[in-house]
MMTF fields as JSON, N, C-alpha, C and O atoms, coordinates in Angstrom:
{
  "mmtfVersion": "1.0.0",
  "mmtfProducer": "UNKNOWN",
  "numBonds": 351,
  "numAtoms": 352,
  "numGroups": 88,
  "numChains": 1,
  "numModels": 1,
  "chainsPerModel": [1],
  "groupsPerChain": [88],
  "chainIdList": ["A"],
  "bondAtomList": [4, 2, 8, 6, 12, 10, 16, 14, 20, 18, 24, 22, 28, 26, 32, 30, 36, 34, 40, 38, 44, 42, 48, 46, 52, 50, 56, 54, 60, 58, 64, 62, 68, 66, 72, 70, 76, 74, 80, 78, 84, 82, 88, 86, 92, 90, 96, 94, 100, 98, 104, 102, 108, 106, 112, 110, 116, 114, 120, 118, 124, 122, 128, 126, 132, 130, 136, 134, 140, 138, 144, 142, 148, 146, 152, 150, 156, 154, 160, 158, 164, 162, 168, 166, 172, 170, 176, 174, 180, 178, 184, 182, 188, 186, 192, 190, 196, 194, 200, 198, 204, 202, 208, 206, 212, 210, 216, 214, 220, 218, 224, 222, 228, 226, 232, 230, 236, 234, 240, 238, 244, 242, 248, 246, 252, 250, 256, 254, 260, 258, 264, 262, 268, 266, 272, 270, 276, 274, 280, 278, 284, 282, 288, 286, 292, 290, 296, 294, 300, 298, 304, 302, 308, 306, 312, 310, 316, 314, 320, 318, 324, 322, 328, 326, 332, 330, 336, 334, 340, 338, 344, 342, 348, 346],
  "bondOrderList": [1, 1, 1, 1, 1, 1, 1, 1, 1, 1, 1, 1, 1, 1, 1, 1, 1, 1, 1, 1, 1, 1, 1, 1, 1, 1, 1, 1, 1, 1, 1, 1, 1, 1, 1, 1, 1, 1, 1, 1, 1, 1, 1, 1, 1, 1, 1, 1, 1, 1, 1, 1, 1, 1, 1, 1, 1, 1, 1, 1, 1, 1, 1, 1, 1, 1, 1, 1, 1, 1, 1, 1, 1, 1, 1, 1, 1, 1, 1, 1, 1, 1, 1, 1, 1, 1, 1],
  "groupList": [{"groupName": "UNK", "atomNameList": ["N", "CA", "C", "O"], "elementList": ["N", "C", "C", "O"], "formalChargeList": [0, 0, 0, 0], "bondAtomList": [1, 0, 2, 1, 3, 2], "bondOrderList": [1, 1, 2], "singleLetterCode": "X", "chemCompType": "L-PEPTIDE LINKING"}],
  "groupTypeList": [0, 0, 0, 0, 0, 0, 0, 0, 0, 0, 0, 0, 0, 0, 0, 0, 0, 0, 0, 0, 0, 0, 0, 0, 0, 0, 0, 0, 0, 0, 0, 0, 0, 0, 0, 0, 0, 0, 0, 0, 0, 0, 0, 0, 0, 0, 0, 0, 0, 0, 0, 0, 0, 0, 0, 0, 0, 0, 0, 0, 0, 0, 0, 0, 0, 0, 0, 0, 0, 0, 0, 0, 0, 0, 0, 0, 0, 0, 0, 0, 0, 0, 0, 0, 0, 0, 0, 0],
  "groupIdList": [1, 2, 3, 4, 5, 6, 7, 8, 9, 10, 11, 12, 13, 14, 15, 16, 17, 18, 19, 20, 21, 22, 23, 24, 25, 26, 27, 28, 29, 30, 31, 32, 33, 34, 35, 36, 37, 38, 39, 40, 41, 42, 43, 44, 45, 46, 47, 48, 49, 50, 51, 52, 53, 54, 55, 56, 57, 58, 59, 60, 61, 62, 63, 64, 65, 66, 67, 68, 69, 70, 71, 72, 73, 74, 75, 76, 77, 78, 79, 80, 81, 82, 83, 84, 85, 86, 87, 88],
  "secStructList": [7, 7, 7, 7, 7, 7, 7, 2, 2, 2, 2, 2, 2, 2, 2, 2, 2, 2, 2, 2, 2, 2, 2, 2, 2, 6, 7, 7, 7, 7, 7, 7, 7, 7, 1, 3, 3, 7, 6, 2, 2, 2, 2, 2, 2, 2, 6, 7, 7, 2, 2, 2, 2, 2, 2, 2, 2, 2, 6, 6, 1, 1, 7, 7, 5, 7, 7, 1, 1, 7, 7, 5, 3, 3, 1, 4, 4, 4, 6, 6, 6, 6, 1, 1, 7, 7, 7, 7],
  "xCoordList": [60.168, 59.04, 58.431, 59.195, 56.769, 56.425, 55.657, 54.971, 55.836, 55.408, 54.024, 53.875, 53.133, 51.907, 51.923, 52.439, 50.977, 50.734, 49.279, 48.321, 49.396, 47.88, 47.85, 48.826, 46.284, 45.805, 45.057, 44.605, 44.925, 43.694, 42.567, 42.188, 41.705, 41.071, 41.115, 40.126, 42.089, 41.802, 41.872, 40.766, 42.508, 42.142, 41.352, 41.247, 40.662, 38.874, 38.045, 37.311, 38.352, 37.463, 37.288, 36.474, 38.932, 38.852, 38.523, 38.127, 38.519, 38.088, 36.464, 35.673, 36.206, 34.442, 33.96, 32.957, 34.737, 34.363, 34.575, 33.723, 35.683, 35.626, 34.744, 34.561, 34.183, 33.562, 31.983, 31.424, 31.701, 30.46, 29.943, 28.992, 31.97, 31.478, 31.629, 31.024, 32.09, 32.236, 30.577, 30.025, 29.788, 28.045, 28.115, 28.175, 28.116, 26.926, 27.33, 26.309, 28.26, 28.677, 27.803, 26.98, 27.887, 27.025, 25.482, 24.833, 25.193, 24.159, 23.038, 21.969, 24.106, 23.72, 24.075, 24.733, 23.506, 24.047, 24.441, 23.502, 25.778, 26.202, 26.502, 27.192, 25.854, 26.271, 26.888, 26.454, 27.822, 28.918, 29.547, 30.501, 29.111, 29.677, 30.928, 31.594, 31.343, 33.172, 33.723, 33.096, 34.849, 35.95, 36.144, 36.166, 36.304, 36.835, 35.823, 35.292, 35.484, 34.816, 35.357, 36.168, 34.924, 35.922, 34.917, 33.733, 35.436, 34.635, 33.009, 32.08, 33.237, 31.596, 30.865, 29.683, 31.472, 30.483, 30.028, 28.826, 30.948, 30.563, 29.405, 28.723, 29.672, 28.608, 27.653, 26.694, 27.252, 25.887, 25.593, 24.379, 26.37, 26.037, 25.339, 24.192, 26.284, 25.696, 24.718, 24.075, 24.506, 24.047, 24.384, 23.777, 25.488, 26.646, 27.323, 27.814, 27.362, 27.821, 29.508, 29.927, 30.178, 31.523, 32.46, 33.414, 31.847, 32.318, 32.17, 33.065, 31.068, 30.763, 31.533, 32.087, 31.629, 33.175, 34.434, 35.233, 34.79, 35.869, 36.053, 37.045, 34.915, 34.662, 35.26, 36.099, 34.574, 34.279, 36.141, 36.846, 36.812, 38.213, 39.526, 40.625, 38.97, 39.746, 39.34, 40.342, 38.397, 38.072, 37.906, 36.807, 38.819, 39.575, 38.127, 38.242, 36.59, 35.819, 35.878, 35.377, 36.57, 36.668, 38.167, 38.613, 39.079, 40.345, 40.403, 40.137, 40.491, 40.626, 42.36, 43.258, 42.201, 43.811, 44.192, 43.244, 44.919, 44.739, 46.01, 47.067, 45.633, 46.332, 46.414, 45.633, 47.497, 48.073, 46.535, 45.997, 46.091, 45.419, 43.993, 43.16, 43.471, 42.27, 41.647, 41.551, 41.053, 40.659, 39.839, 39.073, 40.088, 39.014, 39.119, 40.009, 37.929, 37.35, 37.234, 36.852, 37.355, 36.851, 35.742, 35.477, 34.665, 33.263, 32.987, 32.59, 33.018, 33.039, 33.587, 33.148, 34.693, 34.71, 33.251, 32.972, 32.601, 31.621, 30.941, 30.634, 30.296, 28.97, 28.919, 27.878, 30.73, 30.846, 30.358, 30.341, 30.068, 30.094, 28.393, 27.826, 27.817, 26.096, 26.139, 25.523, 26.646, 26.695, 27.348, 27.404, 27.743, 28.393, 27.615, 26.852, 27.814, 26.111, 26.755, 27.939, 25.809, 25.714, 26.977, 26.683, 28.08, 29.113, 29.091, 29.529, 28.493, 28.429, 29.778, 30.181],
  "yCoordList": [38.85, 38.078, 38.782, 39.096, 39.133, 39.625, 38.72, 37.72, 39.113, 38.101, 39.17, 40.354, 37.783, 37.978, 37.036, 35.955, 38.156, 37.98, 36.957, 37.089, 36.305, 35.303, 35.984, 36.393, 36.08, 36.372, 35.244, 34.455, 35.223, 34.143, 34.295, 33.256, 35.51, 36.166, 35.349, 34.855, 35.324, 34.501, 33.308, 32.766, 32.806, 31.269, 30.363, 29.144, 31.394, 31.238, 31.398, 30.571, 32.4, 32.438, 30.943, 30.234, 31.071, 29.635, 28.572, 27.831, 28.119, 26.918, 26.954, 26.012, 28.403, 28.449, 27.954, 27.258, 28.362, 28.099, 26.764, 26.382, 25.825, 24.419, 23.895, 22.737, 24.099, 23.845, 23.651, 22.634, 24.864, 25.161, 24.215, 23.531, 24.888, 23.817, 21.88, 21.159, 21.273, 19.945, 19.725, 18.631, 21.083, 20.738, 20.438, 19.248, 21.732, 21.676, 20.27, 19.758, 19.501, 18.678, 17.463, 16.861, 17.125, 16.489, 16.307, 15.445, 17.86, 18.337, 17.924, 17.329, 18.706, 18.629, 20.078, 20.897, 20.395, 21.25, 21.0, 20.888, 20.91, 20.131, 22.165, 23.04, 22.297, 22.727, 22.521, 21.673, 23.039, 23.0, 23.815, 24.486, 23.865, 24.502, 25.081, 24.242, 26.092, 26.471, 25.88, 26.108, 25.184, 24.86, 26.202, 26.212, 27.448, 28.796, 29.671, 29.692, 30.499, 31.75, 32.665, 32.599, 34.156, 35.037, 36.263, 36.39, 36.953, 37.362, 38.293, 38.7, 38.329, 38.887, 38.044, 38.132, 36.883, 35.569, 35.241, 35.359, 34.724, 34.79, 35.336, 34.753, 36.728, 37.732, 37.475, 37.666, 37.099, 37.025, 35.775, 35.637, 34.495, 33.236, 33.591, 33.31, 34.275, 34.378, 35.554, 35.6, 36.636, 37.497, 37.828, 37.541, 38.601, 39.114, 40.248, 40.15, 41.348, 42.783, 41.942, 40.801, 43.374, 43.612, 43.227, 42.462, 43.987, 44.067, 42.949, 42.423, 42.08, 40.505, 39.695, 38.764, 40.088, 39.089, 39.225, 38.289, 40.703, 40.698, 40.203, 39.514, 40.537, 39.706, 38.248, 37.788, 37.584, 35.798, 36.056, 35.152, 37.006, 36.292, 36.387, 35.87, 37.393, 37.999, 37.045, 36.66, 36.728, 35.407, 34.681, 34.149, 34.075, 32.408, 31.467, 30.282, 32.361, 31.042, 30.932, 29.967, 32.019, 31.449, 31.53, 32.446, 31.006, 30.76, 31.541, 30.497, 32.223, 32.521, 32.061, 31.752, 32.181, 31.961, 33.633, 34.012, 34.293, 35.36, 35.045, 34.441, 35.528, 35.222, 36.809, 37.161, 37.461, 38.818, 39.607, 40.505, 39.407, 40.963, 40.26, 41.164, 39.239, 38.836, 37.822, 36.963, 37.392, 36.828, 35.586, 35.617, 34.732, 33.008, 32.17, 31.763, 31.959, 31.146, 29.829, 29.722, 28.714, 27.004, 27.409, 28.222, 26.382, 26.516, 25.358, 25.875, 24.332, 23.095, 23.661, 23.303, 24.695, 25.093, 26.3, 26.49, 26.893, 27.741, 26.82, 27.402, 25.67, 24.613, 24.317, 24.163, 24.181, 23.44, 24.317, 23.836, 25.412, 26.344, 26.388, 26.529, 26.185, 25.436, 24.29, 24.444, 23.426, 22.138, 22.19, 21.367, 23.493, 23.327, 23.771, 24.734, 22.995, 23.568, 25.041, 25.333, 25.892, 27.242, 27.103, 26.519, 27.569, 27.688, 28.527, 29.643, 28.215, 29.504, 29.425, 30.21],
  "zCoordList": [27.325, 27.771, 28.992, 29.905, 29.113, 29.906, 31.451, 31.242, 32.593, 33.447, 34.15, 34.451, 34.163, 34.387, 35.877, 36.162, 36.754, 38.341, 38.312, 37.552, 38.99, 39.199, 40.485, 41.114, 40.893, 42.322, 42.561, 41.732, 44.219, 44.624, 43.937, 43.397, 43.721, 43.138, 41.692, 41.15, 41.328, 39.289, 39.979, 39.951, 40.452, 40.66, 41.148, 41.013, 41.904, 42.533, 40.946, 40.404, 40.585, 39.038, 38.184, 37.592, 38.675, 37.299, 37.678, 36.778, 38.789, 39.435, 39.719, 39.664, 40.055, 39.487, 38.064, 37.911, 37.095, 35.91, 35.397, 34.595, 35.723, 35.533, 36.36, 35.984, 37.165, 38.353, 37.325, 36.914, 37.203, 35.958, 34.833, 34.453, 34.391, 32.778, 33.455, 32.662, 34.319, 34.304, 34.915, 34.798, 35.666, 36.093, 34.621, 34.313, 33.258, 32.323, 31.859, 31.4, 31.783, 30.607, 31.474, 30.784, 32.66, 33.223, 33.703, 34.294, 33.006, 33.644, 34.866, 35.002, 35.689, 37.213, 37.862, 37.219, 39.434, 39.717, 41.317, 42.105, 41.806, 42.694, 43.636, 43.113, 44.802, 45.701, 46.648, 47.428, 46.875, 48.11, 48.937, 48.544, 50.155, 51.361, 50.776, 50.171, 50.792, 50.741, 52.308, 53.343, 52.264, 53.206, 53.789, 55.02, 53.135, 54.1, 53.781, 52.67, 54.825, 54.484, 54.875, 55.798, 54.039, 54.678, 55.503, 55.19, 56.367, 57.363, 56.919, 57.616, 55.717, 55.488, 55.367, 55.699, 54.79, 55.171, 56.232, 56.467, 57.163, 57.95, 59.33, 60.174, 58.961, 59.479, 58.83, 59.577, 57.719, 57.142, 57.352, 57.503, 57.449, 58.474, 59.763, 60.11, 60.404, 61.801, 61.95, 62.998, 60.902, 61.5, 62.269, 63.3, 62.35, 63.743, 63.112, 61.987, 63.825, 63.709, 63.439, 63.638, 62.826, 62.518, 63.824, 63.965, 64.587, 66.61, 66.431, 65.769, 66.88, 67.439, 66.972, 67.557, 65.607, 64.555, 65.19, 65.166, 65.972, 66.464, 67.617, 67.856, 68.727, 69.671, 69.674, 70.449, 68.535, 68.799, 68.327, 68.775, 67.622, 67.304, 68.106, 67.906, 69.296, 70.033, 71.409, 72.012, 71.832, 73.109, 72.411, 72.566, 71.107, 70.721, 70.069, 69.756, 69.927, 69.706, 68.415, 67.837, 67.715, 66.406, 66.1, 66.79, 65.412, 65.195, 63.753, 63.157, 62.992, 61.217, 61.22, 62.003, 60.356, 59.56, 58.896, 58.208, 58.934, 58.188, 56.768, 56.95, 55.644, 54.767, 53.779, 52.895, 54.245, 52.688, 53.657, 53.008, 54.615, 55.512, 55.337, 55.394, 55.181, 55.147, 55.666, 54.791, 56.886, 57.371, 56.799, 55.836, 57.416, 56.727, 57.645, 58.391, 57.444, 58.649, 58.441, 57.275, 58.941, 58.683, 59.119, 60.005, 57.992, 57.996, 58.984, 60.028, 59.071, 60.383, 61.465, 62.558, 61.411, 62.819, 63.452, 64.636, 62.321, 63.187, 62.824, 61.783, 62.723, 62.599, 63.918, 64.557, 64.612, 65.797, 67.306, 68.439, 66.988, 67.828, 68.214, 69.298, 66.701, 66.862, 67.866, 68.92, 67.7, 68.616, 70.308, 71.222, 70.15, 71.595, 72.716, 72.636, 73.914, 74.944, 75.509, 75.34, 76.184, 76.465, 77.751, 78.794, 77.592, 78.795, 79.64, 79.358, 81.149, 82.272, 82.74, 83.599]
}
């Protein structure tokens, strides 16, 4: 019997694709924020250089989780960083 590896990677797929087929069967199309982003997202959220990403993770304003070498971010935690007043 041969054993087959799942990655985050297939299980993001497949949960896109039930995700899909339960829109078509309803036909709707429901957008949703992702809970994590991972740091290229991010940068294209903020429009923020590679540096500035390292910046905000190294003076604590952003927290990632790193998981197997890859960074992810809570999306409510950079919303919160919009809401916070300018700190002198």
């Amino acid at each position: 019997m041969s054993a087959e590896i799942i990655t985050k990677e297939d299980l993001d797929e497949f949960e896109k694709r039930i995700i899909d087929k339960i829109d078509s069967l309803f036909g709707r199309k429901i957008k949703e924020q992702p809970k994590w982003l991972k740091s290229y997202q991010v940068k294209n959220l903020l429009k923020i250089s590679p540096n500035t990403l390292q910046k905000l993770r190294t003076d604590g304003t952003l927290r990632p989780t790193k998981i197997g070498g890859v960074f992810y971010y809570n999306y409510e935690e950079i919303l919160k960083i919009f809401d916070r007043p300018n700190e002198v």
